[in-house]
N, C-alpha and C positions, 0 to 999 in steps of 0.2 A: 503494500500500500504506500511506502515511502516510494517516492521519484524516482527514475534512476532503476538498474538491474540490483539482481539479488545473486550470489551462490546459494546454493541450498546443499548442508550438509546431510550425510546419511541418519536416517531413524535411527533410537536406540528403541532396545527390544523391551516390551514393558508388560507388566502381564494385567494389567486394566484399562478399558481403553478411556478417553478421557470422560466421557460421559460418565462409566461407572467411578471415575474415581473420583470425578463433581459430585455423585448422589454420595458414596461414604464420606464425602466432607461433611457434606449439606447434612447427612444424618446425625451425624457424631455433635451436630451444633445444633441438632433439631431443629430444622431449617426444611421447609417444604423445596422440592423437587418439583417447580411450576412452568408451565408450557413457554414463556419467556426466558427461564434459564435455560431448558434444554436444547430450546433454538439459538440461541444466542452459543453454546458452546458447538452447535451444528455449522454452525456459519465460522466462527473460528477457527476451528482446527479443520475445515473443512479444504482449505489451502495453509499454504506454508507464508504469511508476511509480515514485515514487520508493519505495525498500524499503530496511529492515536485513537483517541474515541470517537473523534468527531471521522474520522474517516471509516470506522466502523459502522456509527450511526447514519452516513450518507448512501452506506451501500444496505442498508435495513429497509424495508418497506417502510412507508408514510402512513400515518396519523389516518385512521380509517379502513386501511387493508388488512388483511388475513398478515399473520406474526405481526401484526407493531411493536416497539418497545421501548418506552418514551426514556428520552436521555437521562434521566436519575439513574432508572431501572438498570441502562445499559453502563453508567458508572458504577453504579454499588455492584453488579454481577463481576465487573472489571477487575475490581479490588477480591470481589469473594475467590476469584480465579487465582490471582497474584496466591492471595494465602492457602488456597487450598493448594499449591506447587503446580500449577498449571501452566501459569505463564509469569514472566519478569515483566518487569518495570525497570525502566531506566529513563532519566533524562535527556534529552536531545535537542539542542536548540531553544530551551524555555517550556518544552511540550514532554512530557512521560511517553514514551513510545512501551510498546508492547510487542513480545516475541513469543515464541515456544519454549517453553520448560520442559515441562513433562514428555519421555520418551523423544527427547533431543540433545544429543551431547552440549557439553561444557564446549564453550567458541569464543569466541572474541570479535571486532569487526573493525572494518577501514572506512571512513564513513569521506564520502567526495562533499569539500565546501563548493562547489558550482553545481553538480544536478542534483545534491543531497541522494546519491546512491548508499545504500549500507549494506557492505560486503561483508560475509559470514568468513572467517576463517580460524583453525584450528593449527597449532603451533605445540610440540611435544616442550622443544627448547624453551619455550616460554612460561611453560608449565614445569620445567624442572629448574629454570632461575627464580620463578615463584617461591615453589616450595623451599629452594635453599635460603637464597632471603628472608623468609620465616621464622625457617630455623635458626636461622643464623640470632634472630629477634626473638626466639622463643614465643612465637605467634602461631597458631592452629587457621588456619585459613578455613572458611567454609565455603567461598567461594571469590569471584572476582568481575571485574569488568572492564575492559580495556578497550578503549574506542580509538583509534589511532585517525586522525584528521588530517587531510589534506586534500591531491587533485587526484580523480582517477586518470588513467590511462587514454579512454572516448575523449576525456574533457584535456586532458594533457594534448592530445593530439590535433582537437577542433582549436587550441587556442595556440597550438604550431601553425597550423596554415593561416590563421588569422593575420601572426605577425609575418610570415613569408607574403600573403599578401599585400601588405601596408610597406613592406621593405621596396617591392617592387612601384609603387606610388612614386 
């Protein structure tokens, strides 16, 4: 849902699939299992993107139709996802963007300031300077998040011929 291409890493193997393991949240918090959460996690995990809410709520049916689900509904469901391990939060640009958790490896990503692409990548090295750092800090990690900003490659390239054209001016 963010601009710009994505990589998509491979699935991890999980033995609930998100739906059941939205309803063992929602039970454990005695929490009804109602036809706007269930839709709402059908349209998410239904592709692989990263999205805000508002680009979630634009691609939802409107105010009148069959699934509506008016923007509270679809913040507080957002947040119940985040805690039930479903999906992350992270900040981006002023805005909480939203990815896969659940039954999706640990990634990191390169994110382009011109088309605002965010690229999924996984780094073994980077995960074992982590952990040594740590240690070295007597710090237990549970997790991380590493956004590395800059131009991608498309945009490095389109903004090559830009200045080869103006050179020739």
């Amino acid at each position: 849902m963010t601009e710009g291409t994505q990589s998509q890493l491979d699935a991890v193997t999980v033995s609930q699939s998100p739906i059941e393991r939205f309803e063992e949240y929602l039970q454990s918090r005695k929490l009804r299992i109602t036809d706007q959460r269930r839709f709402l996690v059908e349209q998410v995990f239904s592709r692989h993107e990263h999205f805000d809410a508002d680009q979630l709520i634009d691609q939802l049916p409107r105010k009148g139709h069959a699934n509506y689900v008016s923007r509270p509904t679809v913040y507080r469901t957002l947040k119940e996802f985040v805690d039930a391990g479903l999906l992350r939060s992270f900040e981006l640009n002023g805005r909480s963007v939203y990815e896969h958790d659940y039954g999706y490896p640990e990634h990191d990503h390169f994110y382009c300031v011109k088309c605002h692409a965010l690229l999924e990548f996984q780094s073994e090295q980077l995960i074992q300077l982590r952990d040594e750092v740590a240690k070295q800090h007597r710090f237990r990690v549970r997790s991380h998040r590493f956004i590395i900003q800059g131009v991608c490659d498309a945009c490095n390239r389109q903004s090559s011929r830009m200045r080869r054209k103006q050179d020739l001016v």
